[in-house]
Biopython code that builds the backbone (N, CA, C, O; Angstrom):
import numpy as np
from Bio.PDB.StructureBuilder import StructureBuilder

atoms = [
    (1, "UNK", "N", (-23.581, 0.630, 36.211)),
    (1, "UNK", "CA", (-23.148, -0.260, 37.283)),
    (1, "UNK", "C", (-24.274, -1.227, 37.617)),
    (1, "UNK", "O", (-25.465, -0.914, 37.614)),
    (2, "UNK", "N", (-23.826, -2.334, 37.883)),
    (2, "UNK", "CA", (-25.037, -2.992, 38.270)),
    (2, "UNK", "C", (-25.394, -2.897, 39.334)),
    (2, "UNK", "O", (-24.610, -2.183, 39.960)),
    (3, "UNK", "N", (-26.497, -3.374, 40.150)),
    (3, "UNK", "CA", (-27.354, -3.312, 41.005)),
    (3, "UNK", "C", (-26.533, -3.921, 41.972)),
    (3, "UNK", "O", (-26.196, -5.024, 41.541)),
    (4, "UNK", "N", (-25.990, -3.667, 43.244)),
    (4, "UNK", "CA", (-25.254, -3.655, 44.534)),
    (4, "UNK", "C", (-25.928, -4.779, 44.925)),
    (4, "UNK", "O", (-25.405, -5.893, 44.872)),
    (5, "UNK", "N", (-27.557, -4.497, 45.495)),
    (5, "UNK", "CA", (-27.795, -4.943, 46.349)),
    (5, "UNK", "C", (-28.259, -6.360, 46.051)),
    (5, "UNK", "O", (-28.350, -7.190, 46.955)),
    (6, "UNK", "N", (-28.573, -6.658, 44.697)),
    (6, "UNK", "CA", (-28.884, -7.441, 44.020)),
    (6, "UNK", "C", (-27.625, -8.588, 43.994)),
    (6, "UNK", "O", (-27.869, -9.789, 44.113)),
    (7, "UNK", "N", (-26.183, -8.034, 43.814)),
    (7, "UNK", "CA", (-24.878, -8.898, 43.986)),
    (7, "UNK", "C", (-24.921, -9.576, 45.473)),
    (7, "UNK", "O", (-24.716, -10.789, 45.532)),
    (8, "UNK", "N", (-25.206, -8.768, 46.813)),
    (8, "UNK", "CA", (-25.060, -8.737, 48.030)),
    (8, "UNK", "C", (-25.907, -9.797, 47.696)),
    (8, "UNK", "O", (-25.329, -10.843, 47.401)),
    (9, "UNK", "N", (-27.378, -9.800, 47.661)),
    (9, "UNK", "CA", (-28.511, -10.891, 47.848)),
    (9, "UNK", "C", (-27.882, -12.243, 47.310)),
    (9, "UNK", "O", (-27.995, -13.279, 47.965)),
    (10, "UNK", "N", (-27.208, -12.200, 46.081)),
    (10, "UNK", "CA", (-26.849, -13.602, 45.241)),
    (10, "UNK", "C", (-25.365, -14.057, 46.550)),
    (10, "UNK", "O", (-25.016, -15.173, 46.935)),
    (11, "UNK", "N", (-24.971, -13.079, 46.815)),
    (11, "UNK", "CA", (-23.703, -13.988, 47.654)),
    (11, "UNK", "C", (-24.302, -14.270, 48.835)),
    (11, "UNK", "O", (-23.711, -15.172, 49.430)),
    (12, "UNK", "N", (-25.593, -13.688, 49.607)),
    (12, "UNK", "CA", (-25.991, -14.212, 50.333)),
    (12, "UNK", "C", (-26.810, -15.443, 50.040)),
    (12, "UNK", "O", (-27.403, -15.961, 50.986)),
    (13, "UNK", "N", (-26.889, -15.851, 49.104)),
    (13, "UNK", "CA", (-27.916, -17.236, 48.974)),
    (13, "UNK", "C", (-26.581, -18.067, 48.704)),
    (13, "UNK", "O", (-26.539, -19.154, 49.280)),
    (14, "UNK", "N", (-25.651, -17.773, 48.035)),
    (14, "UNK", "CA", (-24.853, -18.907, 47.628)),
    (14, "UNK", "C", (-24.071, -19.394, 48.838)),
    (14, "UNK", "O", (-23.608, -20.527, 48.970)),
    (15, "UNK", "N", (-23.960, -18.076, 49.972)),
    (15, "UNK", "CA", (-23.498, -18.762, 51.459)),
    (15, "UNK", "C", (-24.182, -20.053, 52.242)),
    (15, "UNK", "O", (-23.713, -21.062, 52.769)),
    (16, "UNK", "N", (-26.000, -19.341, 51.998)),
    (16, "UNK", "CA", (-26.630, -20.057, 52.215)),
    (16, "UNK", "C", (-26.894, -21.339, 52.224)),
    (16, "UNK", "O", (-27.651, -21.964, 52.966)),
    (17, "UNK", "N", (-26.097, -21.775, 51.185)),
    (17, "UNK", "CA", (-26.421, -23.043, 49.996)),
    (17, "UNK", "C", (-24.772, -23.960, 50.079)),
    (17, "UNK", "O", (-24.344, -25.000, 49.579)),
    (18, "UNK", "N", (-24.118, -22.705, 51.164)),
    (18, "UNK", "CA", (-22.915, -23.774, 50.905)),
    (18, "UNK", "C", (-22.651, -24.766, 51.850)),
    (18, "UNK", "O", (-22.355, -24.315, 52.957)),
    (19, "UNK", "N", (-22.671, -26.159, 51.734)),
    (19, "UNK", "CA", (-22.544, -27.546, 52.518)),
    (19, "UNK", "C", (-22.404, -27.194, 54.018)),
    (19, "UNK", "O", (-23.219, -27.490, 54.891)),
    (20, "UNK", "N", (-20.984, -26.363, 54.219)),
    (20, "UNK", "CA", (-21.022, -26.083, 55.104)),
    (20, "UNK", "C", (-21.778, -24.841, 56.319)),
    (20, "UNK", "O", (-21.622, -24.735, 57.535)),
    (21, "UNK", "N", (-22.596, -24.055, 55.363)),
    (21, "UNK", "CA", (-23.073, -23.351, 56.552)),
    (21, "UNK", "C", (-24.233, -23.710, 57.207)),
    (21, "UNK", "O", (-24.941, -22.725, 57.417)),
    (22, "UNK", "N", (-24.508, -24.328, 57.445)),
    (22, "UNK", "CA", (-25.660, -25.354, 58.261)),
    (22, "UNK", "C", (-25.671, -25.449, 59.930)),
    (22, "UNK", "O", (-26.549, -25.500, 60.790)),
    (23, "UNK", "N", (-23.740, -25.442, 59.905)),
    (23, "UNK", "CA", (-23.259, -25.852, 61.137)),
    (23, "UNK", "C", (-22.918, -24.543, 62.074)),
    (23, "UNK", "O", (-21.802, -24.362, 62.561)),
    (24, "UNK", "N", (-24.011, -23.675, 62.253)),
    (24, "UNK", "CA", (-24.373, -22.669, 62.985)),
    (24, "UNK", "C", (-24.063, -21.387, 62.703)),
    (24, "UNK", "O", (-23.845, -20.567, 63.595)),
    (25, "UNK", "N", (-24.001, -21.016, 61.039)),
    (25, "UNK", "CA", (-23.640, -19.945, 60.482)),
    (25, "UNK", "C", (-25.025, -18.881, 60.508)),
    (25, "UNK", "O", (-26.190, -19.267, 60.602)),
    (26, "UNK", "N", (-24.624, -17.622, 60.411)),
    (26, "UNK", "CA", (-25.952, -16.623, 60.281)),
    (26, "UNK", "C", (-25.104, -15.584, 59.710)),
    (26, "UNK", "O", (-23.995, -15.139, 60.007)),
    (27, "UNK", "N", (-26.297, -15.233, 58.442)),
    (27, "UNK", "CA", (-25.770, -13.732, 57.770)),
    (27, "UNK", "C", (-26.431, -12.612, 58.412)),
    (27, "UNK", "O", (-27.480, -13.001, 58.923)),
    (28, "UNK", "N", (-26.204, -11.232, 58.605)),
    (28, "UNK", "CA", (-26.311, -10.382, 58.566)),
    (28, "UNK", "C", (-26.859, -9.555, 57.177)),
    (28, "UNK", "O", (-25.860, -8.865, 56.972)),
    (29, "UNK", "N", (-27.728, -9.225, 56.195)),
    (29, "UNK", "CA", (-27.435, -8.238, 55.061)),
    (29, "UNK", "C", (-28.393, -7.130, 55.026)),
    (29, "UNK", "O", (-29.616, -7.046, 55.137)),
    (30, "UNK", "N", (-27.421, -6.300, 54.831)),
    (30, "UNK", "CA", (-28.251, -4.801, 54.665)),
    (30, "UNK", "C", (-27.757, -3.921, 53.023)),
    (30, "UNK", "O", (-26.923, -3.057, 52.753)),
    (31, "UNK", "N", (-28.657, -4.604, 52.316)),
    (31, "UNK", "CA", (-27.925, -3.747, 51.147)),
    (31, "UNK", "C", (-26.818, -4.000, 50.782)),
    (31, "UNK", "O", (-26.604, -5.211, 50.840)),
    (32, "UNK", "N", (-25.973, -3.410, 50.416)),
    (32, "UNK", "CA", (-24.279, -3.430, 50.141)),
    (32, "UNK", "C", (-23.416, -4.305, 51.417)),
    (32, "UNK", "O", (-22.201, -4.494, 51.378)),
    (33, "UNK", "N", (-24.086, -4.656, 52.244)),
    (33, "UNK", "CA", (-23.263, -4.560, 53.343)),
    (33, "UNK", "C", (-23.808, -6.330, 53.727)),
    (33, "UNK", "O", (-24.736, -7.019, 53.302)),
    (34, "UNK", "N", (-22.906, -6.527, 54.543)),
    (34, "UNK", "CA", (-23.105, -8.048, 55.003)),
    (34, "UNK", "C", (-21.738, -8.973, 55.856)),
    (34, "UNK", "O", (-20.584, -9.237, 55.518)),
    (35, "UNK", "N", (-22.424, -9.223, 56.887)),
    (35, "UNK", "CA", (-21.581, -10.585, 57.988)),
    (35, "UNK", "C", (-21.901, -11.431, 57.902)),
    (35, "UNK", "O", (-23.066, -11.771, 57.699)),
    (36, "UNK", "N", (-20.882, -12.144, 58.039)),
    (36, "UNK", "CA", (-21.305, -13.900, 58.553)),
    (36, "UNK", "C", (-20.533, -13.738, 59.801)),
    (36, "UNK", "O", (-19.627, -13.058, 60.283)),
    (37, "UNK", "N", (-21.101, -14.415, 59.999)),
    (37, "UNK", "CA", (-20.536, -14.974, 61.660)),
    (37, "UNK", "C", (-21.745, -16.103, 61.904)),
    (37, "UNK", "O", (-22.900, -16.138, 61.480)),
    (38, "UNK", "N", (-20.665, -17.406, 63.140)),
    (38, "UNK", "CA", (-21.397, -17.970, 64.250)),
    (38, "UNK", "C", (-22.399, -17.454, 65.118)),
    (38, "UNK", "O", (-22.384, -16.310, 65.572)),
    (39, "UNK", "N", (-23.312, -18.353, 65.353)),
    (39, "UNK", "CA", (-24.765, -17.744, 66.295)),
    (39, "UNK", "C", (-23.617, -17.930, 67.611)),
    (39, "UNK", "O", (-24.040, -17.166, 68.479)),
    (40, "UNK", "N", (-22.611, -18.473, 68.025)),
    (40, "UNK", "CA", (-22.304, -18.375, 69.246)),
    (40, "UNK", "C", (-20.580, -17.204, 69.315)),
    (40, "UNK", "O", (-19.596, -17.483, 70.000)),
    (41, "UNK", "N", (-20.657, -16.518, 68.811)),
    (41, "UNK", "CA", (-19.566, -15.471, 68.200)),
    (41, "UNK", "C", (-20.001, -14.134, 68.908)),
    (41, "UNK", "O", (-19.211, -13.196, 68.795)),
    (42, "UNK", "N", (-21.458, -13.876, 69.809)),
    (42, "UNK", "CA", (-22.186, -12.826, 70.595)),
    (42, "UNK", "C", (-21.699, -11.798, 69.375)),
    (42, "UNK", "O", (-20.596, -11.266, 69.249)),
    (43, "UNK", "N", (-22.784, -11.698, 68.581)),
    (43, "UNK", "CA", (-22.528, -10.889, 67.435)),
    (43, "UNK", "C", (-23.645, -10.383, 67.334)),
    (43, "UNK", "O", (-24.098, -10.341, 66.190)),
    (44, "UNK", "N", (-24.554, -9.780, 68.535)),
    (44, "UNK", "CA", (-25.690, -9.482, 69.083)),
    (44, "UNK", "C", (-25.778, -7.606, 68.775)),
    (44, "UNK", "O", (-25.102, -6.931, 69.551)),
    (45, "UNK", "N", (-26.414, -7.007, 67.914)),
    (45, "UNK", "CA", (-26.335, -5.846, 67.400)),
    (45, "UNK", "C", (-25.161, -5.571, 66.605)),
    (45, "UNK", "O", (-24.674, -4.441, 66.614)),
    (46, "UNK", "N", (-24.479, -6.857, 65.662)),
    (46, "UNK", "CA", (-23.897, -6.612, 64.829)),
    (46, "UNK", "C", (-22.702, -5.879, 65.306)),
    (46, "UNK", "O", (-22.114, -4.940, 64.770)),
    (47, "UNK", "N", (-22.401, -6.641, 66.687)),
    (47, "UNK", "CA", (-21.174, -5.314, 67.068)),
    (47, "UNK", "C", (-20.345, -6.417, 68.003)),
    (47, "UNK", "O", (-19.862, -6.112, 69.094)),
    (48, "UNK", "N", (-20.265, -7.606, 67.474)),
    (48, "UNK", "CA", (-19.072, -9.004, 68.121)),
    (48, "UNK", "C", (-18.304, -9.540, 67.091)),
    (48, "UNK", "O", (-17.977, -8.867, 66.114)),
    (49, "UNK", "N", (-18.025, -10.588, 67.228)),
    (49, "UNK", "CA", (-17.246, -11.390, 66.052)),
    (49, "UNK", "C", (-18.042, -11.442, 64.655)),
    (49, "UNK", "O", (-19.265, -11.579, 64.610)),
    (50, "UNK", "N", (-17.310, -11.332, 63.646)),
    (50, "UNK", "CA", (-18.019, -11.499, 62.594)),
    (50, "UNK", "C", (-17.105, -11.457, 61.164)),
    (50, "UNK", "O", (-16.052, -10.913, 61.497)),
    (51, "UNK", "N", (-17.059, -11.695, 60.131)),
    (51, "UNK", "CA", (-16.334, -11.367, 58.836)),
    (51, "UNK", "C", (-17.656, -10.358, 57.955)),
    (51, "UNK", "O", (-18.878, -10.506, 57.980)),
    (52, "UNK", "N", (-16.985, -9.550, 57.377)),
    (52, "UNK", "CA", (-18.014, -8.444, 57.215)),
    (52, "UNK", "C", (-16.897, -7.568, 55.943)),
    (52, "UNK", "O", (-15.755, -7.112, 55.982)),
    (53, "UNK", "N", (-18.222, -7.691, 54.657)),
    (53, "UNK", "CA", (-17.710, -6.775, 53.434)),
    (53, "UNK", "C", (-18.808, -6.334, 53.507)),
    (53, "UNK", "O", (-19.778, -6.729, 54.156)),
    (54, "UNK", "N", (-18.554, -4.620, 52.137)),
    (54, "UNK", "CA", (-19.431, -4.044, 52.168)),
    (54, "UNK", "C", (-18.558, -3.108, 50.605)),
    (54, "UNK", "O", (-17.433, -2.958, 50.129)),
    (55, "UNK", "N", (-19.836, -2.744, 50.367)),
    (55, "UNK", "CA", (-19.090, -1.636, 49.152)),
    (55, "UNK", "C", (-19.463, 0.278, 49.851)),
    (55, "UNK", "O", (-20.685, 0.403, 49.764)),
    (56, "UNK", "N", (-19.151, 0.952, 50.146)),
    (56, "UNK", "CA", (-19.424, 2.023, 49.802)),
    (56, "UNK", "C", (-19.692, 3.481, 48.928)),
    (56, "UNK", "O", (-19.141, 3.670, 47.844)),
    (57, "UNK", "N", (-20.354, 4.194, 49.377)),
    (57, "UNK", "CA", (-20.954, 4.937, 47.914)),
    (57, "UNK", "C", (-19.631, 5.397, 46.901)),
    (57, "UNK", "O", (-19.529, 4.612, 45.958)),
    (58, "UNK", "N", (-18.945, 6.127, 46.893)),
    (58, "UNK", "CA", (-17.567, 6.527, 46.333)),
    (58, "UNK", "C", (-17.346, 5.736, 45.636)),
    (58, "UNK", "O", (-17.241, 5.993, 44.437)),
    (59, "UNK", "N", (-17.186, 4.431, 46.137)),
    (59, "UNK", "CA", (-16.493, 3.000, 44.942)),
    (59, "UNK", "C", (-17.974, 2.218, 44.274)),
    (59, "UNK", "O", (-17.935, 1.160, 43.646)),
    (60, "UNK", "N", (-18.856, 2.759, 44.480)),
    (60, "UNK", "CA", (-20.252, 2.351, 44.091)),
    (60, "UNK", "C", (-20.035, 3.376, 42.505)),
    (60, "UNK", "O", (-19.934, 2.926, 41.363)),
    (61, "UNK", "N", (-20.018, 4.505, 42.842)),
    (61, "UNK", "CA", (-19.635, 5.443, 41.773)),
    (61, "UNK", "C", (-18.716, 5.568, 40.606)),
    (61, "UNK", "O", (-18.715, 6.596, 39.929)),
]
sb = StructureBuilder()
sb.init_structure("model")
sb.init_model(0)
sb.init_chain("A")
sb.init_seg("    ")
for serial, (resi, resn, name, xyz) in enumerate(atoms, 1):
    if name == "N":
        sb.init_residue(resn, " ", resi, " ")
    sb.init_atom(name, np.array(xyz, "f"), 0.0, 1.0, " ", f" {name:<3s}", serial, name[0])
structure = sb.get_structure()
């Protein structure tokens, strides 16, 4: 399998990089796991608005 966190990192740069997230976007990434959301979405401990994938271990396997 390939490397999780390594996929997570590349979709987080290509968010990074896309035209539009400039206009007050912020990722979240922890490993496998990752949000986007607005800085004004109160997404303050990762526990407000947000769009959020993740793989877990089982389907990692």
């Amino acid at each position: 399998m390939k490397d999780i966190k390594n996929i997570f990192r590349n979709l987080e740069k290509l968010l990074r990089n896309a035209n539009w997230f400039d206009d007050g976007w912020e990722i979240y990434n922890r490993g496998p796991y990752l949000q986007l959301y607005k800085s004004s979405w109160h997404n303050h401990n990762q526990g407000g608005v947000h769009f959020e994938t993740y793989i877990e271990a089982p389907q990692i396997k």
